[in-house]
N, C-alpha and C positions, 0 to 999 in steps of 0.2 A: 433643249427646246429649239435652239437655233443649228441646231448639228448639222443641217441640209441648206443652210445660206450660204450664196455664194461668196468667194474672196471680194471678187469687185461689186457693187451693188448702183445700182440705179439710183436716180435721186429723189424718185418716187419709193422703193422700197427702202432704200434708206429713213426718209419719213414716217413709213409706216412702220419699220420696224423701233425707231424714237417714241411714235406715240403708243406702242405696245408697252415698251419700258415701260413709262411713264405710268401708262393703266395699272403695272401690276404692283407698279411705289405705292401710288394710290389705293388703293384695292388690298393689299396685303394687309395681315390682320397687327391692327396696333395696340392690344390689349396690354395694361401694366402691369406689373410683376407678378400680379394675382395665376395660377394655373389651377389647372381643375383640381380639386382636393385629391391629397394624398398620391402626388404626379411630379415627382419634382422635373424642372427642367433638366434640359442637358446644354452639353455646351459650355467654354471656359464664363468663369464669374464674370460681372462687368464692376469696373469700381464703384464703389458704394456699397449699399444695399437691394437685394431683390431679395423677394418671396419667391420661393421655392416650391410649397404647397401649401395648403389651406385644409384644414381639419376640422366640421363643429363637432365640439363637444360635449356640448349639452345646448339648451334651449336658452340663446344670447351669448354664448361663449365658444369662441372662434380663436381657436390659436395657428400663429401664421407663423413658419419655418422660413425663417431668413438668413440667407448666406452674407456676409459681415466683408468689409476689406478691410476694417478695424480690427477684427478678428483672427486677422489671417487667412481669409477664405472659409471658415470654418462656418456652420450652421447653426445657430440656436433655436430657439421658439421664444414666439410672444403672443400670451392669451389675450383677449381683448375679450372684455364684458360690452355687450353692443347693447344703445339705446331703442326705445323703440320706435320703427320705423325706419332701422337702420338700411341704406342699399347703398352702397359705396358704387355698386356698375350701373347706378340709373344713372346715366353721363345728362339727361336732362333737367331732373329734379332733385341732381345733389344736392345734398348739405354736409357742411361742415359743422362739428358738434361741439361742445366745450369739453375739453377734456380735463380727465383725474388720471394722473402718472400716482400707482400702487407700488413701492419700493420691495424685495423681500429682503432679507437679512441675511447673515452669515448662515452656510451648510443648507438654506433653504432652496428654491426653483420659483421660477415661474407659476406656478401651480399652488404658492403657498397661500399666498391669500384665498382662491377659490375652495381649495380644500379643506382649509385650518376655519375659517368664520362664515357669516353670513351675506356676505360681503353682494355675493351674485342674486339673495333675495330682498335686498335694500330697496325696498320702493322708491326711495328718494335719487338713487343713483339710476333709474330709467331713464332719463333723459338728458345723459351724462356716458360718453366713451370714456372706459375704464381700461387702461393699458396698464401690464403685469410684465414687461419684460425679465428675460433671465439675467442675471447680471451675473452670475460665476458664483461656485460654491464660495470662493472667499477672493472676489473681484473686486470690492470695498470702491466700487463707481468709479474708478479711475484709469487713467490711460497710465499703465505703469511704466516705470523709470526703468526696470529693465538695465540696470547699472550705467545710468545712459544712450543706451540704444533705442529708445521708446520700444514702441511695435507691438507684437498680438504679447498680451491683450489690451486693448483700448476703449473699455466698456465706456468713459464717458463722452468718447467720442461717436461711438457705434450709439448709443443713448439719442444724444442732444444733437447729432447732426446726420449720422445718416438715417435713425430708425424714426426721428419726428420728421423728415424731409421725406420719408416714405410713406407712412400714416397719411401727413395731409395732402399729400400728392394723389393719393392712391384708395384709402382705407377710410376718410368720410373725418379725419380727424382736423379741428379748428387750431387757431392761434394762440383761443382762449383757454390756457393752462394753470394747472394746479399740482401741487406733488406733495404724498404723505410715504411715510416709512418705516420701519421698525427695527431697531437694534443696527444692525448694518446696512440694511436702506432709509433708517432714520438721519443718519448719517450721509448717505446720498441726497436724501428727501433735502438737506438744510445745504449741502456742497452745490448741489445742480442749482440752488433758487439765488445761491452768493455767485457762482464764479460764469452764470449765465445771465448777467441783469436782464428783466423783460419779460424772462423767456415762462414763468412762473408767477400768477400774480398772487401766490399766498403758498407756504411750505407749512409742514407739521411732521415732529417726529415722536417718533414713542419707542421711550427707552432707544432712545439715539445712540451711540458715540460722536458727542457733542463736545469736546477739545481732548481729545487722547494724548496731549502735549503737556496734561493738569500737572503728573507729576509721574514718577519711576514707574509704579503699580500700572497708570493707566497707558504706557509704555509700552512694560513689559506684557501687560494681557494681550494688546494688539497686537504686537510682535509673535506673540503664541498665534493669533489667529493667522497671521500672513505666511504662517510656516506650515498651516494646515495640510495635508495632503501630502506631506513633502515636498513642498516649496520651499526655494529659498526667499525668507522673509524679505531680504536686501532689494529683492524684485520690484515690489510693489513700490513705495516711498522712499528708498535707500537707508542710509543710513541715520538716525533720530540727529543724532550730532553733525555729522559732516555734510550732510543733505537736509538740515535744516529749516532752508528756507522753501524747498520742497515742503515736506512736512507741514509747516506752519500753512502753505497755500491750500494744504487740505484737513483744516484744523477748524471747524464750522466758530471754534472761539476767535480766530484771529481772522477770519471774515464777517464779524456780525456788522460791522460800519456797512457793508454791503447789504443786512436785511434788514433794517432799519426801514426801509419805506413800504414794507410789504405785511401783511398778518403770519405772522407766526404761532405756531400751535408749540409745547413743549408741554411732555409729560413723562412722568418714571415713577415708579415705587421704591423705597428705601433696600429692598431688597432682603428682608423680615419675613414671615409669617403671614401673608395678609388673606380679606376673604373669598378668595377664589382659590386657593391654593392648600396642595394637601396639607391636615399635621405637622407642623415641624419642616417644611419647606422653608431653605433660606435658599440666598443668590449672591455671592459678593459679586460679579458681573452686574447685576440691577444695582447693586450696593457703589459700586465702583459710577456706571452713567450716570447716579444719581447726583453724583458730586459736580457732575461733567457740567448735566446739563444745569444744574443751580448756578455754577460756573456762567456758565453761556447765557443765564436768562439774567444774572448782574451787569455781563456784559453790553449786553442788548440795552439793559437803562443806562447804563453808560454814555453807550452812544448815541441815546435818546430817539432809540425806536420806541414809538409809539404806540406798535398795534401787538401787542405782544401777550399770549394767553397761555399760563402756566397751569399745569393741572400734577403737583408732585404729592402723590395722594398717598405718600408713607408707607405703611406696610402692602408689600406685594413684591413678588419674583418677577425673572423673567420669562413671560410665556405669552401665550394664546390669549387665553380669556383676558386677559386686561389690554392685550392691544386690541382687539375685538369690540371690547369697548369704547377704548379711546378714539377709533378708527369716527364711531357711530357719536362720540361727544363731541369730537372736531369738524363734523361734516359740516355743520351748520357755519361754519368761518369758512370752510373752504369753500362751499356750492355757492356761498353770500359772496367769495370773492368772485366766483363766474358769474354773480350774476342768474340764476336757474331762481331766485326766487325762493328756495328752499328753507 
């Protein structure tokens, strides 16, 4: 643009070529992370997080492709179930909404709860920003130890600081938060509401891994899951014994003094025969959380939390149709902790 300006300039064109700058700082487009659907940007990552592209998927359900420095630079997705009325780029008539953080579990995606229940037809969750992030086939919500190296991946970091500091910055999402989860986002769902004070004004799990430190069994199952893929287990928590206190900091039993002041949801099935579930269906996995979280919900009167709502409804596996339910028996605690009335 300036390719024909002279070396020396006058101090009049000097001026004007300052107030030209100036117009085109002003003037250039300052749109946030959002890009037209299905358009990723170019250009190196910037720390944090940004959106990359924006995809609907169906009618309220908007999943946003974000590049992670938690992650290593790497890209995930996160669906969001949108309220109605939702506009995130009316920069005049925004609102910020109360949100529901949806947990998946082990080997699932982002996509699980949309896909698996009813979750996107819930009347009661309209007026409620529902976020689905991916957390890793077997991420178990945490920035892992990595044999002490930290680094990618860092899903509870990419979680609870860069991807909620981009939502409410950007995507219409509030302050006022709630988090539920299932099997290994159940376990998220109770880690983010203890080692985040504030950040969650009410957690619920179902069929959690709620203290995996109970005893060998619930140990060793973990340990199977952290190797999934071929991983090496040692990555995620280190070692049970010598990383210890690692370990225990993500041990939803030996933070319950931390959820003590907030509504807790907790439920599981014995991991039996129950009725939603075919013939002859057992789980010692449900058999196994079951202990966990009875575990965790003694602990909790212990330390004399008060708001604490157990639903250990006996016979039933680990699947769908029962968290499906429980998703739809606990709404009522958690939309009551936002406030929604519901």
């Amino acid at each position: 643009m300036f390719a024909n300006v002279p070396h020396v300039l006058t101090p009049l064109r000097a001026r004007l070529l300052l107030v030209l700058a100036v117009l085109l700082a002003v003037l250039a487009p300052t749109a946030p992370g959002a890009v037209a659907a299905g358009k990723p940007e170019t250009g190196a990552a910037r720390p944090g997080a940004e959106v990359v592209a924006v995809t609907r998927v169906a009618d309220r359900q908007v999943d946003l492709s974000v590049r992670s420095t938690a992650l290593g630079g790497r890209t995930v997705d996160v669906r969001l179930l949108t309220p109605d009325g939702w506009n995130p780029h009316d920069r005049r008539h925004r609102r910020h909404w109360p949100t529901l953080w949806l947990l998946h579990g082990c080997c699932g995606d982002y996509t699980s709860w949309t896909s698996m229940t009813d979750v996107a037809e819930t009347d009661s969750l309209r007026d409620v920003l529902v976020v689905m992030p991916e957390a890793g086939w077997n991420g178990w919500y945490s920035d892992w130890w990595n044999h002490g190296q930290g680094g990618d991946p860092a899903w509870e970091t990419f979680h609870t600081k860069e991807l909620r500091h981009l939502l409410e910055r950007d995507w219409g999402a509030g302050s006022n938060r709630v988090v539920a989860g299932l099997s290994m986002g159940g376990q998220g769902a109770l880690l983010y509401a203890a080692r985040h004070p504030g950040m969650f004004k009410a957690t619920a799990a179902f069929s959690g891994s709620a203290h995996p430190l109970l005893n060998e069994e619930s140990i060793d199952r973990i340990m199977g899951f952290f190797a999934g893929q071929g991983n090496d287990p040692l990555r995620v928590w280190g070692d049970p014994v010598a990383q210890r206190r690692i370990w225990q900091a993500h041990d939803p039993f030996h933070l319950a003094a931390r959820l003590r002041s907030i509504p807790v949801y907790l439920s599981c099935g014995d991991g039996t025969t129950g009725p939603l579930d075919p013939p002859g269906a057992t789980s010692a996995l449900e058999a196994d959380f079951n202990r966990q979280n009875q575990a965790l919900a003694a602990e909790l009167k212990r330390v004399g939390a008060r708001h604490v709502t157990t639903h250990f409804y006996g016979p039933g596996t680990h699947g769908w149709a029962y968290w499906e339910r429980e998703l739809h028996a606990s709404l009522p605690m958690l939309l009551g902790a936002l406030k929604t009335g519901a």
